[in-house]
C-alpha positions in Angstrom: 0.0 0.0 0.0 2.7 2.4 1.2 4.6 1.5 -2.6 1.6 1.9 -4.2 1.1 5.8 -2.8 4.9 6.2 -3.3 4.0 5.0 -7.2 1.2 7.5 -7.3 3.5 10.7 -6.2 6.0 9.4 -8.0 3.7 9.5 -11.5 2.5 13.3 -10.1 5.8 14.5 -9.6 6.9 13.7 -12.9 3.6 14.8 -14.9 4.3 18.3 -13.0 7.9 18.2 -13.8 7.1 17.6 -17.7 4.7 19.9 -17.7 7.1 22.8 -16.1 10.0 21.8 -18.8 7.3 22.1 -21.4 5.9 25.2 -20.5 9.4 26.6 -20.1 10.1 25.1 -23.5 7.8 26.7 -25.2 7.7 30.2 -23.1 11.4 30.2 -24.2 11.3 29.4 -27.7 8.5 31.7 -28.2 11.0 34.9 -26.9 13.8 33.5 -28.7 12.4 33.1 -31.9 9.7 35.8 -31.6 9.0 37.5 -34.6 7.8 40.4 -32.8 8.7 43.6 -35.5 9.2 46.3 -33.1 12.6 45.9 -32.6 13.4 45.0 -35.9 13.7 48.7 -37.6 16.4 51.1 -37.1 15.0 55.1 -38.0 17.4 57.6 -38.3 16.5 61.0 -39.4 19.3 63.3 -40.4 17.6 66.2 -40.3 15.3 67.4 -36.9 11.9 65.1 -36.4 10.3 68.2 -35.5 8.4 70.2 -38.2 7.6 73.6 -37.9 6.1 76.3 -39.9 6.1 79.4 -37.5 4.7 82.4 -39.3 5.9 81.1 -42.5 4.3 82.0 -46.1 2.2 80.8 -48.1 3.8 78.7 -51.4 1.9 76.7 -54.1 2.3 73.0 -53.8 4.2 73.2 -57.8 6.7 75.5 -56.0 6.8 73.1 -52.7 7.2 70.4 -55.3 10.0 71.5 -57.5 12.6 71.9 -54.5 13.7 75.1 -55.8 13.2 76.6 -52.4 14.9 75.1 -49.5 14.6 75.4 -45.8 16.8 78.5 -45.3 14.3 80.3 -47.5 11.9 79.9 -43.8 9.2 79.1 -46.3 9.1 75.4 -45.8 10.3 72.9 -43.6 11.7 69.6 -44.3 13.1 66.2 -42.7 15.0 63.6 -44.0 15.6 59.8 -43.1 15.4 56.4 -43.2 14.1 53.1 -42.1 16.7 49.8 -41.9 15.1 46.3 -42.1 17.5 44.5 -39.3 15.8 41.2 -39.7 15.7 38.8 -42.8 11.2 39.0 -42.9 9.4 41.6 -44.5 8.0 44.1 -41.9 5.3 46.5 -42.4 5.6 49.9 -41.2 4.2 53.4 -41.2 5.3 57.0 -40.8 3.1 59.3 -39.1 3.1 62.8 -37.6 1.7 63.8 -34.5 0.6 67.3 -33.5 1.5 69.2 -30.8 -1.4 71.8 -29.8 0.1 75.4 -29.8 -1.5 78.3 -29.5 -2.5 80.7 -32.5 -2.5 77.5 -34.4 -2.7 77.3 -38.4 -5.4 75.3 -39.4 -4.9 71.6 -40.3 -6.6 72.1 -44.1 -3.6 75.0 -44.6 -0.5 73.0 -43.9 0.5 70.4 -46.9 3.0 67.3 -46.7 5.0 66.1 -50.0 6.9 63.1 -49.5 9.4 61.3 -51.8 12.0 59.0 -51.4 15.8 60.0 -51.5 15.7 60.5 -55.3 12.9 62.8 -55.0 10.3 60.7 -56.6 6.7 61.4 -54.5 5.7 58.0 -52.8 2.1 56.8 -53.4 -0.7 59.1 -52.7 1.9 62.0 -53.2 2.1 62.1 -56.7 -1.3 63.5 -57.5 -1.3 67.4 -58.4 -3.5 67.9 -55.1 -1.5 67.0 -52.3 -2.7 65.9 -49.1 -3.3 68.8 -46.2 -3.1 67.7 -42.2 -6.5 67.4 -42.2 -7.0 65.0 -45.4 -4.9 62.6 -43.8 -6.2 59.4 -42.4 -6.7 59.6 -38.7 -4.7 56.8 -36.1 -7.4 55.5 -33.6 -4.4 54.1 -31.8 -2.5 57.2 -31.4 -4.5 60.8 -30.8 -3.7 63.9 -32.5 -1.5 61.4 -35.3 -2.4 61.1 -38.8 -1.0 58.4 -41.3 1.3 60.2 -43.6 2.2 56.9 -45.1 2.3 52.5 -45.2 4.7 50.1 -46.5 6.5 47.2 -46.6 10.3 46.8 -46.1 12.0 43.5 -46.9 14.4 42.2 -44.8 18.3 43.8 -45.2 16.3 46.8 -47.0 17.0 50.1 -46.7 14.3 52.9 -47.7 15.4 56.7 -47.5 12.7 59.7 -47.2 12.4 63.4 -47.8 9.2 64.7 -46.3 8.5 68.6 -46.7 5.8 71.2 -45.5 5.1 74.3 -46.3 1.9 76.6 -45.7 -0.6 76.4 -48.2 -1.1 79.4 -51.4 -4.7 79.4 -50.4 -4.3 80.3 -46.8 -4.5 84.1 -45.4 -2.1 85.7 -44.3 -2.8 86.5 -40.3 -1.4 89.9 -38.5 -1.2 86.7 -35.7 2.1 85.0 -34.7 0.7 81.8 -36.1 2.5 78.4 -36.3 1.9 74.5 -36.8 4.1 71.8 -35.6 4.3 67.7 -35.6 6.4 65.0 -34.4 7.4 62.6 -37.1 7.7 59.0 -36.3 8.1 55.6 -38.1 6.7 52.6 -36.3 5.7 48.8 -37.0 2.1 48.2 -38.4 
């Protein structure tokens, strides 16, 4: 009787032990073979991440376009960078800005993006001859005041470079107001 008690802790013991290992098994293969994205692009912006148009005038979007007038003109603003695939999957991603709320604040329908890549071609929903305002762009339920300036897949190894520019749009009047609009530009995994 006693070995026959000792044969039934013995049998729970080792049921609990497996299951421990196998939970550990698979706790641990799930971290180190995750294929969790987020840590999986490298941004680097060579330029600030911080657009501003403070009291800035009013340009037409062919002018904005052309990249005749560059950011010491204090006409537009602009950022540059790029996003580095360090795994070997495809990740998607997307680059958004975020608004800060400031006071005497342009309107959203008066401030327009253009964004190309490195070689100046506009990216998708870019190269229309009305470009998207603030407002237009689609809004990020998962992050308030943020608005999806753009989606995308990278490959694995990849590297993508980006020129995004802003400027005040030629139908907006010109205010006796200190007025000014300004976003946070991030990149993050879809």
């Amino acid at each position: 009787m006693i070995q026959s008690k000792l044969k039934k802790i013995f049998i729970i013991f080792i049921f609990l032990l497996l299951f421990f290992l196998l939970f550990y098994f698979f706790v641990f293969v799930n971290h180190a073979f995750s294929d969790s994205d987020s840590d999986s692009l490298f941004i680097q912006f060579y330029d600030d991440e911080i657009l501003e148009l403070s009291n800035k005038l009013p340009l037409s979007d062919e002018l904005g376009k052309s990249g005749e007038i560059d950011s010491s003109s204090k006409i537009i603003d602009y950022t540059s960078f790029s996003i580095t695939n360090n795994k070997s999957k495809k990740v998607n991603y997307e680059i958004y800005a975020t608004k800060e709320n400031t006071e005497n604040e342009i309107r959203g329908d008066y401030i327009i993006y253009y964004l190309t890549d490195d070689n100046d071609n506009p990216l998708t929903g870019y190269d229309n001859n009305i470009l998207p305002t603030y407002r237009s762009l689609l809004s990020l339920s998962n992050k308030p005041y943020s608005r999806l300036l753009y989606s995308g897949i990278i490959s694995g190894g990849e590297k993508k470079s980006f020129i995004l520019k802003t400027w005040v749009s030629d139908s907006y009047t010109i205010s006796d107001n200190l007025e000014n609009f300004r976003v946070n530009i991030y990149v993050g995994v879809k």
